[in-house]
C-alpha positions as a LaTeX table, in Angstrom:
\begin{tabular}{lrrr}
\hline
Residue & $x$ (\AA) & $y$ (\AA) & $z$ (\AA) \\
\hline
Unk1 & 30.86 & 180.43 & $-71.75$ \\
Unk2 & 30.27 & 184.39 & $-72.06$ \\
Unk3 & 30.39 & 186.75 & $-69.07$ \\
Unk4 & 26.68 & 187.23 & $-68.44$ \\
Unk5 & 26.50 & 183.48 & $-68.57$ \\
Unk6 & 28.73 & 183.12 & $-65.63$ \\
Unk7 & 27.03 & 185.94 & $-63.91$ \\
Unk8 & 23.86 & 184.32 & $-64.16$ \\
Unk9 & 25.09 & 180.99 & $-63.04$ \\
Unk10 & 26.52 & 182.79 & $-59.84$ \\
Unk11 & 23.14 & 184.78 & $-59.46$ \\
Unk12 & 21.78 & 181.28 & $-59.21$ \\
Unk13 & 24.37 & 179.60 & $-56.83$ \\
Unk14 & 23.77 & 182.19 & $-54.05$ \\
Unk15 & 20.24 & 182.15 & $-54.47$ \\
Unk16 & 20.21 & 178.39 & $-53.57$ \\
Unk17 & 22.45 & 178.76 & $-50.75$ \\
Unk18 & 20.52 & 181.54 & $-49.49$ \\
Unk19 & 17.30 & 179.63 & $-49.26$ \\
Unk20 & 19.04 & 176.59 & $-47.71$ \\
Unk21 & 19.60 & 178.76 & $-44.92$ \\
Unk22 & 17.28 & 177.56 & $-41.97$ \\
Unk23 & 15.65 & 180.60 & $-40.22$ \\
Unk24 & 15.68 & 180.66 & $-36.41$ \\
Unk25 & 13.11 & 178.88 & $-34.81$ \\
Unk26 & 13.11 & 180.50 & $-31.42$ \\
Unk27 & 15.20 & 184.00 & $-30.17$ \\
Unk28 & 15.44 & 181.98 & $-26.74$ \\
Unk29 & 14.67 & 178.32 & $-26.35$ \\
Unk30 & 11.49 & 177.33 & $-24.16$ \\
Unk31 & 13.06 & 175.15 & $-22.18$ \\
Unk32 & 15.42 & 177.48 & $-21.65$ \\
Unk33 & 12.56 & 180.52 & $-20.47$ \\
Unk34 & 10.93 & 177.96 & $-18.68$ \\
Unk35 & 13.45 & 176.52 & $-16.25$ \\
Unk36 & 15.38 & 180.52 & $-15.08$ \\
Unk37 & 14.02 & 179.71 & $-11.61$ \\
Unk38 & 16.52 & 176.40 & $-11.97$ \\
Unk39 & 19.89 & 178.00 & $-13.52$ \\
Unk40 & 22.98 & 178.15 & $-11.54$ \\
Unk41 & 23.60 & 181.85 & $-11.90$ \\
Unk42 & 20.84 & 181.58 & $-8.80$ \\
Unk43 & 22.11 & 178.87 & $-7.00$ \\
Unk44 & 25.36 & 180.83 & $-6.93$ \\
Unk45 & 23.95 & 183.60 & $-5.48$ \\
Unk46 & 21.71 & 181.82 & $-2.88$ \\
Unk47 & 21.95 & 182.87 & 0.70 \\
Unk48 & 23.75 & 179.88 & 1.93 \\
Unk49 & 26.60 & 180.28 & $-0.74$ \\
Unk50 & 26.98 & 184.19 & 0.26 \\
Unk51 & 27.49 & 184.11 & 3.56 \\
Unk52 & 29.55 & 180.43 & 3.93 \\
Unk53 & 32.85 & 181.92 & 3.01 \\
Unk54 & 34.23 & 178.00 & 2.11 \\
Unk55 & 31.24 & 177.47 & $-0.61$ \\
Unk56 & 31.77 & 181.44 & $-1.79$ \\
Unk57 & 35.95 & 180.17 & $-2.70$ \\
Unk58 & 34.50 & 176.63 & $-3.79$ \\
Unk59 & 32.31 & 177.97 & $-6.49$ \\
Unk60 & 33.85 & 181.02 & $-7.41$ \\
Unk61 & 37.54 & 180.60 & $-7.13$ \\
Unk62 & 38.16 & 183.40 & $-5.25$ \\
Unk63 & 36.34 & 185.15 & $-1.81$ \\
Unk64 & 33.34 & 187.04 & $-1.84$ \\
Unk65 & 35.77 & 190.77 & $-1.52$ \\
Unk66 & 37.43 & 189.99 & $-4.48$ \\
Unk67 & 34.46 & 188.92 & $-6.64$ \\
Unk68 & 33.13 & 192.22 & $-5.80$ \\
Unk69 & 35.74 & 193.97 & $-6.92$ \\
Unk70 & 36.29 & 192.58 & $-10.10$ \\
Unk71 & 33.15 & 192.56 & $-10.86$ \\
Unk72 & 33.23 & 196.62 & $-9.85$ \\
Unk73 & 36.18 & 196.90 & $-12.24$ \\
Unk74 & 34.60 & 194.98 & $-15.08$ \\
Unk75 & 30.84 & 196.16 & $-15.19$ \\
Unk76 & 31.72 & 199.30 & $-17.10$ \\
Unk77 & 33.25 & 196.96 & $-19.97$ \\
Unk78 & 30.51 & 194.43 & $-20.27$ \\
Unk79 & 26.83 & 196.28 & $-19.47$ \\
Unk80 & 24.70 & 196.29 & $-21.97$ \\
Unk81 & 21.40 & 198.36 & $-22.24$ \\
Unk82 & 18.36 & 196.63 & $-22.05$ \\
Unk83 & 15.69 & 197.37 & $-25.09$ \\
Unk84 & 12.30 & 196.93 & $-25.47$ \\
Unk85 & 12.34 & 193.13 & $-27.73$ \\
Unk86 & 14.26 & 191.62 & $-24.35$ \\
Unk87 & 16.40 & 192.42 & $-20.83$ \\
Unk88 & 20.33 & 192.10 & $-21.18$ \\
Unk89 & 22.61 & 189.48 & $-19.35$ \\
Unk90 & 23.59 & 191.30 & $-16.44$ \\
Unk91 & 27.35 & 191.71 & $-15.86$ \\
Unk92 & 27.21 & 189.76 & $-12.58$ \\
Unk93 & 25.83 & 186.70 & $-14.57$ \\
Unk94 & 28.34 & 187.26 & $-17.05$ \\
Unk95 & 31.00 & 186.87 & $-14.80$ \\
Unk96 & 29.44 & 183.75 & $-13.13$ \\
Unk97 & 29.51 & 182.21 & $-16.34$ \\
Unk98 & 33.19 & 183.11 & $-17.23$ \\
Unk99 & 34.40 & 181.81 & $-13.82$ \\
Unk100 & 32.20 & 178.60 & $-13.75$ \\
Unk101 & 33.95 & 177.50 & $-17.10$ \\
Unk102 & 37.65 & 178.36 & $-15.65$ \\
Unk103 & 36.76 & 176.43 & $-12.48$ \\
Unk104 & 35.56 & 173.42 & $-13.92$ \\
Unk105 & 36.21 & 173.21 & $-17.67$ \\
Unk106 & 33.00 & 172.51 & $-19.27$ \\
Unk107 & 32.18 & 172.76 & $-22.44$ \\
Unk108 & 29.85 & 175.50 & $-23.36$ \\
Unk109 & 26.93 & 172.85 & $-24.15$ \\
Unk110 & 27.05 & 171.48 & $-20.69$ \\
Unk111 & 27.46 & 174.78 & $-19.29$ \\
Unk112 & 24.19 & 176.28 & $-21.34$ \\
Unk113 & 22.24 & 173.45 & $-19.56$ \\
Unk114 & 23.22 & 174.77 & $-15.96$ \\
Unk115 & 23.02 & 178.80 & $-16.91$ \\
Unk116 & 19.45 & 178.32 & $-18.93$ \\
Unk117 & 21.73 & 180.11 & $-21.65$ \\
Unk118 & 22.54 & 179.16 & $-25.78$ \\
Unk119 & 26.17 & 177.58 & $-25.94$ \\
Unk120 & 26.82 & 180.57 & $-28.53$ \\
Unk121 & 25.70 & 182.60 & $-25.96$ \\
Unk122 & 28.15 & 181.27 & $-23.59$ \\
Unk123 & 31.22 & 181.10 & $-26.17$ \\
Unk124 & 30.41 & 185.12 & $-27.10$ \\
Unk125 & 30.24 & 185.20 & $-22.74$ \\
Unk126 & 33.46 & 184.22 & $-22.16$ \\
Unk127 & 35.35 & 185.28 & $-25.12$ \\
Unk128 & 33.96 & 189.23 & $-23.98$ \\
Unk129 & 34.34 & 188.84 & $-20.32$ \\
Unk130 & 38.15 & 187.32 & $-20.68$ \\
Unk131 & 39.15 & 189.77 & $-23.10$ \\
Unk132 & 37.91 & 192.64 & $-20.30$ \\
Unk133 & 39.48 & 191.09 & $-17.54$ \\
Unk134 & 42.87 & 191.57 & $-19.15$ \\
Unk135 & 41.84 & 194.47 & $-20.47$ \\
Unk136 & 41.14 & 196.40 & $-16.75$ \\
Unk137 & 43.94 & 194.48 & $-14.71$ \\
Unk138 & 46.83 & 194.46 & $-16.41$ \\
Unk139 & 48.13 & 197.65 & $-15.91$ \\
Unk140 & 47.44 & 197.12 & $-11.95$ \\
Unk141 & 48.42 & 192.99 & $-11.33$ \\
Unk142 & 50.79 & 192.93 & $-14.44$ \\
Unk143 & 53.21 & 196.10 & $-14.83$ \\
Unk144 & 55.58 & 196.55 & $-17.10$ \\
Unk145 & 58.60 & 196.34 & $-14.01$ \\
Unk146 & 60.84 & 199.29 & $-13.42$ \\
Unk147 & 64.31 & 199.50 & $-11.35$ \\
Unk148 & 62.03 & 199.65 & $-8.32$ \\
Unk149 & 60.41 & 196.54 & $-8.75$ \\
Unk150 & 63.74 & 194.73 & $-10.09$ \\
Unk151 & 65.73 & 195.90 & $-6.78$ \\
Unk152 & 62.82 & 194.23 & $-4.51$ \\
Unk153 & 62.08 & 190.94 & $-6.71$ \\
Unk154 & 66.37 & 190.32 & $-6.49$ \\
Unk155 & 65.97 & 191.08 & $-2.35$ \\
Unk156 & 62.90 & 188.60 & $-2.07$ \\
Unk157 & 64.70 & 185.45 & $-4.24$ \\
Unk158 & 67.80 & 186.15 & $-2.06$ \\
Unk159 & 65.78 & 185.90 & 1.37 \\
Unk160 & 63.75 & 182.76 & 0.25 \\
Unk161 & 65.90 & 181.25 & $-2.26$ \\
Unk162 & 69.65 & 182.47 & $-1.10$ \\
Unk163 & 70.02 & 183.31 & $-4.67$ \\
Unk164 & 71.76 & 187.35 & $-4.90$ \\
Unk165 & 70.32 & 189.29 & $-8.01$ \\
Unk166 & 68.17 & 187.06 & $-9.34$ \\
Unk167 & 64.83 & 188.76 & $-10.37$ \\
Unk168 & 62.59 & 186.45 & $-12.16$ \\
Unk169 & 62.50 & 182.92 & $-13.31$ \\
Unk170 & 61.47 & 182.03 & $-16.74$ \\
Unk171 & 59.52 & 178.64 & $-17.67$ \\
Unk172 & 57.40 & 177.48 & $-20.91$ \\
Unk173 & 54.08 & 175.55 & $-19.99$ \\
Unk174 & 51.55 & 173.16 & $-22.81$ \\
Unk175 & 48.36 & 174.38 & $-22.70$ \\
Unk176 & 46.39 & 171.43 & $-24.70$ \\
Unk177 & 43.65 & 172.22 & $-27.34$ \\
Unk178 & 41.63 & 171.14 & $-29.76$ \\
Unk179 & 43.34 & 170.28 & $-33.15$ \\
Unk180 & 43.20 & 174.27 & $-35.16$ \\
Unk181 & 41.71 & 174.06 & $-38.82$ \\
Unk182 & 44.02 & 174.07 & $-41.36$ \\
Unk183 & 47.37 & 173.78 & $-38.70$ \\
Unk184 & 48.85 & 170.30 & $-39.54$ \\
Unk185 & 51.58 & 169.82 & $-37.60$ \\
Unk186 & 52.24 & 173.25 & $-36.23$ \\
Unk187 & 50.71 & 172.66 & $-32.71$ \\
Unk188 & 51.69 & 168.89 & $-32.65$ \\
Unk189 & 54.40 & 167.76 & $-29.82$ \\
Unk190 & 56.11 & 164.73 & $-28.76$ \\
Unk191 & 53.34 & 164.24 & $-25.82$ \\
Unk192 & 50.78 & 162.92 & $-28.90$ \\
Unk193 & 48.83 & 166.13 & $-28.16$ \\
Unk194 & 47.98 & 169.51 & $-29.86$ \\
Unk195 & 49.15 & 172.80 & $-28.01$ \\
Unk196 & 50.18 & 176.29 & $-27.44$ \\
Unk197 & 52.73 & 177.85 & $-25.86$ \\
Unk198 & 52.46 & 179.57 & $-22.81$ \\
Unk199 & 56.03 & 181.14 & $-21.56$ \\
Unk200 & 56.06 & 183.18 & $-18.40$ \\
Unk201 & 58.42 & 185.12 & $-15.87$ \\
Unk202 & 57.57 & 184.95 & $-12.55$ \\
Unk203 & 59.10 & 186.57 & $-9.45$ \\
Unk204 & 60.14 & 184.85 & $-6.15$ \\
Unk205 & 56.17 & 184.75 & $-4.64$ \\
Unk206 & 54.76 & 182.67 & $-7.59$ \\
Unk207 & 53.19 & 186.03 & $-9.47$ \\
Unk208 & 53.54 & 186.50 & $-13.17$ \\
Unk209 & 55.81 & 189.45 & $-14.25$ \\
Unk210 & 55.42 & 188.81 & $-17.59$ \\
Unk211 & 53.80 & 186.25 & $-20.46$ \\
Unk212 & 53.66 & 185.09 & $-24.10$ \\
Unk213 & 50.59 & 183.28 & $-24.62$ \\
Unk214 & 50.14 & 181.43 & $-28.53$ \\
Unk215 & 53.41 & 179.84 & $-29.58$ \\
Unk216 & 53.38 & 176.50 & $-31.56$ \\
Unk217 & 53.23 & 173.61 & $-29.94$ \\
Unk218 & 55.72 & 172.05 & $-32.04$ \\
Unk219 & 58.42 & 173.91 & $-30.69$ \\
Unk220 & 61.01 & 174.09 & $-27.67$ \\
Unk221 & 61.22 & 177.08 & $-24.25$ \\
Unk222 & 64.17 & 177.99 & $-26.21$ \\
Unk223 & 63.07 & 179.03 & $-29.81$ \\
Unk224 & 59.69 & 179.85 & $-27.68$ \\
Unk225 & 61.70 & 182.54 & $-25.98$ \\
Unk226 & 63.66 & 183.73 & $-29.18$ \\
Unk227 & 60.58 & 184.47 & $-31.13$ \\
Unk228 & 58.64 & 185.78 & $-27.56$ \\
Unk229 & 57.06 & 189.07 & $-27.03$ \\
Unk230 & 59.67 & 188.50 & $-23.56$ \\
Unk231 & 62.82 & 188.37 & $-25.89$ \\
Unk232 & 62.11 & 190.89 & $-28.30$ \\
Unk233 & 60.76 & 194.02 & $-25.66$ \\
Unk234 & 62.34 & 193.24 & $-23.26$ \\
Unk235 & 65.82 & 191.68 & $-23.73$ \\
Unk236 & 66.65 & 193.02 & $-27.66$ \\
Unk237 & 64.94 & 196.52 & $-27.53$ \\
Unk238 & 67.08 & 196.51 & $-24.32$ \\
Unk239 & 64.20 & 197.73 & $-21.97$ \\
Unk240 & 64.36 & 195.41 & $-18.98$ \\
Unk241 & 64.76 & 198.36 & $-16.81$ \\
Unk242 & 67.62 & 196.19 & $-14.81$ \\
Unk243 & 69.35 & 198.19 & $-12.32$ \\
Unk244 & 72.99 & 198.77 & $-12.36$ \\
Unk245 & 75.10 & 195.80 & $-11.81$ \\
Unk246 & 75.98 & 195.32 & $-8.01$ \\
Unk247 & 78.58 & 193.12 & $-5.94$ \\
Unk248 & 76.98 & 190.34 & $-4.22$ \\
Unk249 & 75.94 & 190.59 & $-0.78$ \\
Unk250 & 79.04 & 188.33 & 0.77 \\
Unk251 & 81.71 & 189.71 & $-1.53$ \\
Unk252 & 81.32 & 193.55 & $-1.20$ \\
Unk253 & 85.20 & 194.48 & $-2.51$ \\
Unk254 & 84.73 & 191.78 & $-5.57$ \\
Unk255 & 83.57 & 193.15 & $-8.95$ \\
Unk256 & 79.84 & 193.85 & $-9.70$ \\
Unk257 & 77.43 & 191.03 & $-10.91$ \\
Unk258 & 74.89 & 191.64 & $-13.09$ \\
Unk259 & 70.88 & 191.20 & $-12.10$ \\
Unk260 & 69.66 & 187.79 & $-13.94$ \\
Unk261 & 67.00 & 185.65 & $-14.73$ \\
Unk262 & 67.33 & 181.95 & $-14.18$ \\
Unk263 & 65.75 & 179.12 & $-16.79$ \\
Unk264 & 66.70 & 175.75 & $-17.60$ \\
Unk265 & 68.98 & 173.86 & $-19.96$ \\
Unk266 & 66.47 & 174.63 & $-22.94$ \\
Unk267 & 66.89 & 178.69 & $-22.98$ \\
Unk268 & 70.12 & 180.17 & $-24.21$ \\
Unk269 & 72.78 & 181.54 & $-22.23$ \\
Unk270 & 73.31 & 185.35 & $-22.21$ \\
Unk271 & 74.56 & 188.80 & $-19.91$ \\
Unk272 & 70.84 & 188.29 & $-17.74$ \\
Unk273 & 69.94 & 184.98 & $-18.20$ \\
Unk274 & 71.91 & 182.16 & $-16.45$ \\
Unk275 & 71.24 & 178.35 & $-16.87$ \\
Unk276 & 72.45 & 175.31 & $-15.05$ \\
Unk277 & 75.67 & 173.00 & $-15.76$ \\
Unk278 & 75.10 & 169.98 & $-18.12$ \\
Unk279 & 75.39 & 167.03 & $-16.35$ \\
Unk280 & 78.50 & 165.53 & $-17.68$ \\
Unk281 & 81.62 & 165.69 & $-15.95$ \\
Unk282 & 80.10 & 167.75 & $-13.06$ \\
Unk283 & 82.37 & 169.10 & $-10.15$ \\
Unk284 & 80.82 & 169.74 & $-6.82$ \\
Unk285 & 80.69 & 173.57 & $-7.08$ \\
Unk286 & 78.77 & 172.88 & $-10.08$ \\
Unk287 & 76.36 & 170.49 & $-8.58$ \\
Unk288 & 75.88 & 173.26 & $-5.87$ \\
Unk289 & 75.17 & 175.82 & $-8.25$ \\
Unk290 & 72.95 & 173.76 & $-10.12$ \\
Unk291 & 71.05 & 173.10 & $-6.87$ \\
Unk292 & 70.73 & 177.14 & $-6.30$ \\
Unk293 & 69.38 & 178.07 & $-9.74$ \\
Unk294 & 66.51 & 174.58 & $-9.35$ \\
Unk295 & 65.35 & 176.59 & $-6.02$ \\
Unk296 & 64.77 & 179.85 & $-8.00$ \\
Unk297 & 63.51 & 177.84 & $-10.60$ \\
Unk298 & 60.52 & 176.30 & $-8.43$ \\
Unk299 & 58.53 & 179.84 & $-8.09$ \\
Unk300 & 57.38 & 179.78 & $-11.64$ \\
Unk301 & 56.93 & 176.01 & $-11.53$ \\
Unk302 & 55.01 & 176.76 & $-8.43$ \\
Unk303 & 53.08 & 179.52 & $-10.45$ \\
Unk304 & 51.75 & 177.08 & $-13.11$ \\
Unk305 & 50.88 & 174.71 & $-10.40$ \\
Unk306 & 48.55 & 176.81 & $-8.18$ \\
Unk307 & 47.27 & 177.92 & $-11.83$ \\
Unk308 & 46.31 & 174.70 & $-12.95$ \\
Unk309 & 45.02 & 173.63 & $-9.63$ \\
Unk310 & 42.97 & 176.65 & $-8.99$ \\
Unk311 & 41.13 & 177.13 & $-12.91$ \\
Unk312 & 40.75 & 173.14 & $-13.64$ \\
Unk313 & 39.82 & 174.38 & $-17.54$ \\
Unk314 & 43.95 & 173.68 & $-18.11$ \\
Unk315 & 43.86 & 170.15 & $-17.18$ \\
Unk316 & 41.86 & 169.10 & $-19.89$ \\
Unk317 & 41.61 & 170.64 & $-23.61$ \\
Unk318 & 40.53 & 173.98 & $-24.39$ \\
Unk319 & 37.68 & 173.48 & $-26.97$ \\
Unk320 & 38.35 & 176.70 & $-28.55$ \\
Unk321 & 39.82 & 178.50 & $-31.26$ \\
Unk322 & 42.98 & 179.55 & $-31.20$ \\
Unk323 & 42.25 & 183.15 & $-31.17$ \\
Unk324 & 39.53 & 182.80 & $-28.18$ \\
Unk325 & 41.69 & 180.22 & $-26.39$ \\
Unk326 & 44.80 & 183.34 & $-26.37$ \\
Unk327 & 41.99 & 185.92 & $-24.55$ \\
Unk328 & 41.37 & 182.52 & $-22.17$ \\
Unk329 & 44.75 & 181.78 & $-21.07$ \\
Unk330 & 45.88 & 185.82 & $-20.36$ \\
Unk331 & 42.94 & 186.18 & $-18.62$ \\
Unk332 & 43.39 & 182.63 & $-16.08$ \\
Unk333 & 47.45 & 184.68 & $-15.83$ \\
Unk334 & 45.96 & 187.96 & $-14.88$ \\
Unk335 & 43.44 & 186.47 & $-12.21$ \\
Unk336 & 45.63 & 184.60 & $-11.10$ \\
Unk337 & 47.75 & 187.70 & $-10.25$ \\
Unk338 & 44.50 & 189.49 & $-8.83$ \\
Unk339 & 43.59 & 186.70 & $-6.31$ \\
Unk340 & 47.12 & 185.77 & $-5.01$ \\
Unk341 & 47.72 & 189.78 & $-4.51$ \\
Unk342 & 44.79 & 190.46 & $-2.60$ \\
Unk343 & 44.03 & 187.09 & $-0.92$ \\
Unk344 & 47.27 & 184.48 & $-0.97$ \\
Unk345 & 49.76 & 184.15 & 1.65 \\
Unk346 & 53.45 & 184.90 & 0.70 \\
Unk347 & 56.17 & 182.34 & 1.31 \\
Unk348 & 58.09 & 183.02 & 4.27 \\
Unk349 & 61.89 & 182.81 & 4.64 \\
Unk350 & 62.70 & 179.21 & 6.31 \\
Unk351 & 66.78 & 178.32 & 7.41 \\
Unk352 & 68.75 & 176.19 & 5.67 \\
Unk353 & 67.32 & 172.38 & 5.94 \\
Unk354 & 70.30 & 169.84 & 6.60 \\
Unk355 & 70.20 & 168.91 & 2.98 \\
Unk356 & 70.76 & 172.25 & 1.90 \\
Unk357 & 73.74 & 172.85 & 4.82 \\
Unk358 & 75.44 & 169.86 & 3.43 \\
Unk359 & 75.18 & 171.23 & $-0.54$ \\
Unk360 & 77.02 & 174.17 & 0.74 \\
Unk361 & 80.13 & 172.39 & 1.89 \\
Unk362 & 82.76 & 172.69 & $-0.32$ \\
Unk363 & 85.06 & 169.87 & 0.32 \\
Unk364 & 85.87 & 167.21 & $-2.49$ \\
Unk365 & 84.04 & 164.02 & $-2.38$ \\
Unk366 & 86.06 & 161.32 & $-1.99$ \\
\hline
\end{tabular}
């Protein structure tokens, strides 16, 4: 077969395929234009749910100051300019949208039903207004730390969790999707379930220091943290910022400790990053160590728990692609930074419980 035969042929093929395309029926669906008066972008903005401050944190996951805010900070990013064929989405209703699908998780067919919207319209919604959010808070609610910020993290685990120098925690959470095209067994786990990676630092208050959103499923916190963002800017370029090692508060005249983070038995051991004892053959001061690091260990459990309780989209599948499910789960971190900053209560310094009196005392057990 000669060249111009083959070009003809191809001529041909994308001329079918071309007319096989269907043409859009309608720009906006009737039902759609007739129901606005319906849609929950007004319901959410009725009088009753304004000034009740209980509905306002109900529906929006955060209180009526905040929302204001953010939306302040994000209305630059996502305004568009009305033309003469149709009227914009407003930025308010864009961020209505975004939040009602953290909060509840539904899928962006359900949720076109309540907002009067396309579900393409809502994907292209929340896909723009997550990738803004962590676009404008991240250099306020996520920092990259300095000695500053080291020096009072280490003071703030040693007052709640009697734990000297310890500045963050570290932790690897699942965050379940949808099987990716093309992945095989790259996101599959031993839970039966396809996911990514989602590895945080968190200091002593539950907030996120730092993240790693993306990671295969497939593998483990500690060849998570190897091939991290975490592991490679902070701890090999050797930027962490630590301050200089110091003695421990009760042993002034002993020689200087470095400033740590504490993970469990799946990360690797290193100069700042301690794990506990295996289990085998444990001694008592062992066991008591163990039982310190576990206590600095529960703020970024903690973290993923008020996460996961607060945006309910995590405890289900993310029906997304990979790509647009990244922007998602950076932008549920980063809120969740925002509202515990400006609106949650820190955890205040409690004495030793009797449990925790006994785990100090060093005598053998018989």
């Amino acid at each position: 077969m000669s060249s111009d035969e083959d070009a003809i042929l191809l001529l041909a093929l994308v001329h079918r395929r071309r007319k096989r395309k269907q043409k859009r029926k309608f720009w906006v669906h009737p039902y759609f234009t007739a129901n606005q008066e319906k849609i929950a972008f007004v319901s959410g903005r009725s009088k009753e749910i304004i000034e009740d401050p209980i509905k306002f944190q109900s529906f929006y996951r955060m209180s009526r100051d905040s929302f204001l805010v953010l939306l302040y900070k994000l209305e630059p990013l996502i305004a568009k300019q009305n033309t003469k064929f149709r009227e914009s989405i407003t930025p308010e209703e864009k961020l209505i949208i975004t939040l009602r699908y953290f909060a509840t998780g539904l899928s962006f067919k359900q949720l076109s039903f309540h907002f009067m919207r396309g579900d393409s319209t809502i994907g292209r919604i929340v896909e723009e207004v997550s990738d803004s959010i962590w676009e404008c808070l991240r250099e306020e609610y996520m920092p990259v730390p300095n000695e500053e910020i080291w020096i009072a993290t280490a003071k703030r685990f040693n007052d709640l969790w009697n734990l000297p120098n310890c500045v963050v925690s570290i932790e690897g959470k699942h965050i379940r999707i949808n099987c990716p095209a093309k992945s095989e067994s790259a996101f599959y786990n031993y839970k039966n379930y396809f996911f990514i990676q989602l590895l945080a630092i968190a200091d002593a208050d539950s907030n996120f220091i730092a993240i790693d959103v993306g990671a295969y499923g497939r593998n483990g916190d500690g060849a998570v943290f190897r091939r991290s963002s975490i592991d490679g800017i902070y701890f090999k370029a050797g930027t962490l910022n630590f301050p200089q090692s110091q003695p421990l508060p009760k042993e002034p005249h002993e020689p200087t400790f470095p400033y740590y983070l504490v993970g469990d038995a799946a990360f690797p051991l290193s100069t700042h990053l301690l794990k506990p004892f295996p289990m085998r053959g444990i001694t008592n001061q062992k066991r008591i160590f163990n039982y310190r690091l576990s206590r600095a260990r529960r703020s970024v459990e903690c973290a993923f728990g008020i996460l996961v309780s607060k945006f309910k989209l995590l405890q289900g599948p993310i029906l997304c692609s990979s790509e647009k499910t990244d922007k998602i789960v950076k932008a549920l971190c980063i809120l969740h930074n925002f509202i515990r900053k400006r609106e949650g209560k820190l955890s205040k310094i409690v004495p030793l419980t009797f449990r925790a009196l006994c785990l100090v005392d060093d005598r053998p057990k018989m």
